[in-house]
N, C-alpha and C positions, 0 to 999 in steps of 0.2 A: 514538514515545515518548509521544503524546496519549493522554490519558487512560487510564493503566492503575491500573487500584485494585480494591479490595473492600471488603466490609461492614464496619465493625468488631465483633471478636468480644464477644458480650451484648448486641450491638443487635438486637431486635426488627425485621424486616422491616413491620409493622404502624404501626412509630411514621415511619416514612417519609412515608407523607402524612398527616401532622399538618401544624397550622399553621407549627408550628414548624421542623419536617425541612423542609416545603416552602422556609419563608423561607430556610434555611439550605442547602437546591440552589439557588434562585433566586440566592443572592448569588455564589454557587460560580460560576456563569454566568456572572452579570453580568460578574464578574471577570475571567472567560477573556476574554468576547467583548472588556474594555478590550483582552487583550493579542492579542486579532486585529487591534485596528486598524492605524490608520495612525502607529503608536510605532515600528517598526521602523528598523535603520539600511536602505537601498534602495542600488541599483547606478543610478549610478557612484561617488560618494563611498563607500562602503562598501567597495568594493574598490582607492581608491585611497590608496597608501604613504602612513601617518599617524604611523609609528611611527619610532623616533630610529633602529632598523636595520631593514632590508631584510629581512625573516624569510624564509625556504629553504622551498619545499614537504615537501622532508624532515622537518626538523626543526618545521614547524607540524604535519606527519602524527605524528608523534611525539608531540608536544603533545596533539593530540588526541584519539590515543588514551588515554591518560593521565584526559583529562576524562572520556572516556567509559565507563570503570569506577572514576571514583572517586565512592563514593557518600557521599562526606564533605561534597560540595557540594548535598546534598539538606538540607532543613532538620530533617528525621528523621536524619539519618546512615547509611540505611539503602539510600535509592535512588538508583541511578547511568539510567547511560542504559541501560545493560549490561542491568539488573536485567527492562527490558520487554522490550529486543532484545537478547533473549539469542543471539551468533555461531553457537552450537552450532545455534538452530535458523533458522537465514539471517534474525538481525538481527529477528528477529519474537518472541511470547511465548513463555516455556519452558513453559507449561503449558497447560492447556483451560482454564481460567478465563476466563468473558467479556469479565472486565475484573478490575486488578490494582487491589492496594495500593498505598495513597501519601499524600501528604496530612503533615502537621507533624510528625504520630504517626506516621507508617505508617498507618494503618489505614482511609483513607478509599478508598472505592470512587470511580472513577470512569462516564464517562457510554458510553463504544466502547469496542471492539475493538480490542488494537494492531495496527496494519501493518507490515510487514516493511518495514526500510529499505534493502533492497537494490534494484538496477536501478530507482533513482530518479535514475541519473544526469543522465537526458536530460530528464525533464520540464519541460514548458514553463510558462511563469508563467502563471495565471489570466486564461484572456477569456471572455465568453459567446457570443462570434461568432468563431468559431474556422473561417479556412477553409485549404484545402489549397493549401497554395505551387508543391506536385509536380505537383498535378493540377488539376481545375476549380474555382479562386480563386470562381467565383460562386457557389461552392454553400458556405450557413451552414450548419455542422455545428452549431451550438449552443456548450455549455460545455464546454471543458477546461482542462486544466494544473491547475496549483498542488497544493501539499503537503497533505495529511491527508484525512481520507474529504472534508472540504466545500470543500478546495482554498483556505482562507482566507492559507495560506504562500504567496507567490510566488520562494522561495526555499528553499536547505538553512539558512542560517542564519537564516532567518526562523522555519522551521521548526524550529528548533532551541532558542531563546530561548522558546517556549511552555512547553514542560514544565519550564525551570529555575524559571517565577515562579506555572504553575500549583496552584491550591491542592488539587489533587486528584493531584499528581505531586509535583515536588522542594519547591513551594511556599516557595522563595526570599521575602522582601518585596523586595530591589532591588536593582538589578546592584552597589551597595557591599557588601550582603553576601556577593556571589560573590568580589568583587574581595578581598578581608580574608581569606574563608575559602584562595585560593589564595599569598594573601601570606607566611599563614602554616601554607603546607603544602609537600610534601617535595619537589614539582617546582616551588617559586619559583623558584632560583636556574636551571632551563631555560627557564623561561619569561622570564629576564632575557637570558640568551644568546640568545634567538631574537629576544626584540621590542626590547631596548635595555634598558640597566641602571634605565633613569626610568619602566618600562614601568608599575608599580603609582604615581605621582606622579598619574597622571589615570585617575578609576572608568571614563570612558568608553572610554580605551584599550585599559583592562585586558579588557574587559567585549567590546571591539571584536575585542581578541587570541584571545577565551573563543570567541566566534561562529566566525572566521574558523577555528581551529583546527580547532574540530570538522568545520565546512561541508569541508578538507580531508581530513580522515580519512573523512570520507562517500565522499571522489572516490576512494577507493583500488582503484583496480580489482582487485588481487586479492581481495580482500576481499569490496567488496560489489557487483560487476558481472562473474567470473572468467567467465563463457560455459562453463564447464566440465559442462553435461550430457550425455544419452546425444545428446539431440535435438541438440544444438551439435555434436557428436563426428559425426552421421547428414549435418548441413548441409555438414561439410566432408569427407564421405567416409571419413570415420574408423571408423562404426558402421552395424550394420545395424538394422533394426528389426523385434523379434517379429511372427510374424502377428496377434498381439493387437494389440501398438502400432500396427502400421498401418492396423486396422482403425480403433482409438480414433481416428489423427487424418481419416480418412476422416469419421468422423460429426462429428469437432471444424468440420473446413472445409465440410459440406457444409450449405447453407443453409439447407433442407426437413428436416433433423435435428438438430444439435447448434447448429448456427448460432455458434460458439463465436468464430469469428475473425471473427464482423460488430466483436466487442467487442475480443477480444483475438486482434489480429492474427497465424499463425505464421508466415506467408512470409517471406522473404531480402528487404529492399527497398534497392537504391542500394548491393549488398555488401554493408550492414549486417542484422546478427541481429536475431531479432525482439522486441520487450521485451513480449510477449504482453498489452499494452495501448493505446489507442489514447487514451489518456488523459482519456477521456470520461466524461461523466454517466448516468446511466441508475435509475430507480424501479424496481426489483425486487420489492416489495412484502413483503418476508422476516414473516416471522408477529416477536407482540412477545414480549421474553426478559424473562419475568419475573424472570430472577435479577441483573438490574441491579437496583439499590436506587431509581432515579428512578423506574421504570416502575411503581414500586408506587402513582402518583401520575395516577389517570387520564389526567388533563389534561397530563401531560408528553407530549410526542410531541417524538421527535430526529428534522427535517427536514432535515437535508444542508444545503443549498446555501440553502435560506432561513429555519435556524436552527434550533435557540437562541443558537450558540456563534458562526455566521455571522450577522453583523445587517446587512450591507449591501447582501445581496440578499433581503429580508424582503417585500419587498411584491411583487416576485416569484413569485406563487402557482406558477404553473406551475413552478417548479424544486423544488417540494417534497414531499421525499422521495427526491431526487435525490442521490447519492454516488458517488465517484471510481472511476471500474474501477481493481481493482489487476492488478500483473500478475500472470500466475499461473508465474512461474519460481520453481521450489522450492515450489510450493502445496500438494504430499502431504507435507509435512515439517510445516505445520500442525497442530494439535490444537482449533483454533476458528476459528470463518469468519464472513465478514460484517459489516457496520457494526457488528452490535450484538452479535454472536458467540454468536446462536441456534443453530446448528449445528457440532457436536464432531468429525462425520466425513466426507470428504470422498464418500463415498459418500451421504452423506446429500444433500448439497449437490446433486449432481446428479440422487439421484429427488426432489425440491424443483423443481431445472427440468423435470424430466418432467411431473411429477403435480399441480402447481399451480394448473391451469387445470382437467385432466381428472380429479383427488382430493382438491378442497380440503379435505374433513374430515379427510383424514391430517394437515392442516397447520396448522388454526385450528380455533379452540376454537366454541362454540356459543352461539347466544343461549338465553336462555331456553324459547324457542318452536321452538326446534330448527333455526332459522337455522343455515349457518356465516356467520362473520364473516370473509370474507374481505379481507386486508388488515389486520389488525384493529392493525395498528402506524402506520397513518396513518388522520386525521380523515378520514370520510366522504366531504368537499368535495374534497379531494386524490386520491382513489384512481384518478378520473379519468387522474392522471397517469403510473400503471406500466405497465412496458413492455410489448406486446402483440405484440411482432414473433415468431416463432418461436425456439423452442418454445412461446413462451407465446399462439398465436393460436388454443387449444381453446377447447374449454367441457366441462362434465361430464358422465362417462359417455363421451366420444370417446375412443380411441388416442392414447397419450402422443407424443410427436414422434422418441419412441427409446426402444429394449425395454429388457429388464434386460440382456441378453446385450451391447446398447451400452454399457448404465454401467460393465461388466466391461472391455470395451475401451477406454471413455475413462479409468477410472482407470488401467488399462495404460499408453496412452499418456502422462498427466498425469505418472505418475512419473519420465515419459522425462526430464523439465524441470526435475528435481534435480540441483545442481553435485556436482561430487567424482567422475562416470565417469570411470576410465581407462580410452580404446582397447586393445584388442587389440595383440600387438606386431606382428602381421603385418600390422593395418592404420593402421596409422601412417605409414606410407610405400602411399597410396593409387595412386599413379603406377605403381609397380608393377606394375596389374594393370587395365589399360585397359577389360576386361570387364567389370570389377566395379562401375568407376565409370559404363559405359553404363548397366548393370541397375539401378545406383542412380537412376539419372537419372530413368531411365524410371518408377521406384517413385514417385519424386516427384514428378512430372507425372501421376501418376495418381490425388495424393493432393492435388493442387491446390497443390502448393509450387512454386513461380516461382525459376526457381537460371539461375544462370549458363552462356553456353554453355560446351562444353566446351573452347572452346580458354582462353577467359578464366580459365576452372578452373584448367587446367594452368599458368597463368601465374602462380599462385597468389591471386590477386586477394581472394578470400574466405578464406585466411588471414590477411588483413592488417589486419580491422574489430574491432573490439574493442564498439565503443559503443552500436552497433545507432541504430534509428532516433531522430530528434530532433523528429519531430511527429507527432501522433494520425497512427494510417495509415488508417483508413477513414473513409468516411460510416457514423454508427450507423444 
């Protein structure tokens, strides 16, 4: 729900970096990073019973979804939560637009890309020394967890309270104006029945009730974690896989090609499915989108992890340019991609990994001397920092790290990882047919997916996870 806006219509893209536009992003900023700080309510007081009744999962699920298309609690009346994460397209933006409307008016553009709020279930809060519990504790992965491309949320509800007070989304001035606007609106009286009839008597209750609500309607697993794609359907025996798609995940896992699961893991780990992120950082070096309205502003550069909107890991150099892997479950349902949402098609996205290294003038613009500029979205001193591991360990002129005839198979396969397949009916009941589940097996050990043995299978074991994993699963 962070930062989704546009232009306003009869603004000049040109009066953007004036003195004036500038001071008036810069404050936009300033403001956000206040509500990164350390204002939030934190766990354990946050989750513990404040309210005069015992509120029900149910009915705070209820609650909030309520919140989360009501766009009455936007200071425009215009934007709800709904309006950037639209359900139709898995909780992500309904259009290709970089970045959406918002702002008092409606009309202000903001600074990203929205993300999909699905399979956010399990992430883990923000560290920069992130090591593996499962496997060898001495090795520092680096940065992960937390919410939004720069990980500033260490929760859903934290995450949550950003776009009600940002001034470039619902732009609220303070949780009393939420708490008023619900007081007197058409689900008070459920919201009296669920937290206690004195619930609106204290702003920070109310405001407490507003967080928690939504942070539950986040956890609804049908909703926004159902496991319901072709690849889910493939894990438990239920689905087979094109020879396209199995070639796609073939170049996804193997390391010398796609390298795709250094980042975004697809194996089975612990019974649990895979949330096709390992919830890491990583400098991709994406070209800059001049159709954000900041970027018309030389000197603006959006660094992830050490700012503008993050200021606490600002001196930090080495994490800049650094942003969240998303997962990529539901990622062909997309219409823009990336922090900064340069990229409209997902086919683009992937010759972008290809041709990056080995055709940067497809992808950045020129200097005047006929230079390219590569990178040309992060300061010079920074570029140091993008990632170099494969695909991207060419140079120019060398063979991409995977043909066209792969991008065909890996968008094959990416589509696998859209919810809403229904199985076949004859393969619903896999047990049935003992052969089919060896042949699959063996499809999958050929394709580097790590699954259960068969007898564990038949015991059903891997029908029974729902959550998938709960911490980054590899070293990047």
């Amino acid at each position: 729900m962070l930062n989704c806006l546009e232009r306003p219509r009869g603004e000049k893209s040109r009066s953007d970096s004036s003195p004036g536009r500038r001071g008036l992003w810069l404050g936009r900023i300033a403001l956000l990073t206040l509500l990164a700080g350390d204002v939030g309510l934190t766990a354990p007081p946050f989750y513990a019973n404040t309210f005069e009744k015992v509120p029900s999962v149910k009915d705070m699920t209820a609650i909030g979804r309520a919140l989360f298309f009501d766009s009455s609690l936007s200071a425009s009346g215009k934007m709800a939560c709904a309006t950037c994460h639209d359900p139709a397209h898995a909780f992500g933006p309904p259009n290709g637009l970089a970045v959406q409307r918002g702002g008092a008016d409606g009309r202000v553009q903001g600074l990203r890309a929205v993300p999909s709020l699905m399979y956010t279930q399990n992430v883990p809060p923000f560290t920069e020394h992130y090591t593996e519990d499962e496997g060898d504790d001495s090795i520092d992965q680096g940065p992960a967890g937390g919410r939004t491309w720069d990980g500033r949320a260490q929760s859903a509800h934290d995450q949550a309270r950003l776009p009600l007070f940002s001034p470039l989304e619902m732009a609220n001035t303070s949780p009393e104006a939420i708490a008023q606007k619900l007081q007197r609106g058409a689900y008070a009286a459920q919201f009296r029945d669920t937290f206690g009839g004195k619930i609106f008597n204290s702003t920070d209750l109310a405001f407490k009730a507003v967080l928690m609500a939504l942070e539950t309607f986040q956890q609804d697993p049908a909703q926004f974690y159902p496991y319901t794609s072709k690849y889910d359907a493939w894990l438990r025996h239920q689905a087979t896989l094109s020879p396209e798609e199995s070639r796609g995940l073939a170049v996804f896992n193997d390391p010398a090609k796609g390298n795709c699961a250094r980042c975004h893991p697809s194996s089975m780990r612990e019974h649990a499915f895979p949330q096709f992120t390992d919830f890491g950082y990583v400098a991709i070096g994406v070209p800059r989108n001049a159709a954000i309205p900041a970027n018309a502003d030389s000197r603006y550069f959006d660094l992830g992890l050490c700012g503008p909107l993050r200021t606490d890991l600002a001196a930090r150099k080495e994490y800049c340019g650094f942003f969240r892997t998303p997962s990529l479950r539901n990622v062909a349902m997309r219409r823009v991609f990336m922090h900064n949402g340069v990229f409209h098609r997902l086919k683009d996205v992937l010759r972008f990994y290809a041709e990056r290294d080995t055709q940067p003038q497809k992808w950045y613009p020129r200097a005047k001397d006929g230079t390219v500029q590569n990178f040309d979205d992060l300061p010079r001193e920074y570029r140091g920092n993008v990632d170099r591991e494969v695909p991207f360990d060419r140079h120019g002129g060398d063979a991409p790290a995977f043909s066209d005839a792969d991008i065909k198979d890996l968008l094959a396969f990416l589509n696998t990882l859209t919810d809403g397949f229904v199985p076949a009916q004859n393969m619903r009941r896999p047990q049935d047919s003992l052969q089919l589940v060896l042949n699959l097996e063996r499809a999958q050990e050929k394709a580097g997916i790590k699954i259960l043995p068969l007898g564990k299978w038949l015991e059903g074991l891997p029908f029974q996870m729902d959550r998938g994993n709960t911490r980054p699963a590899q070293k990047r």
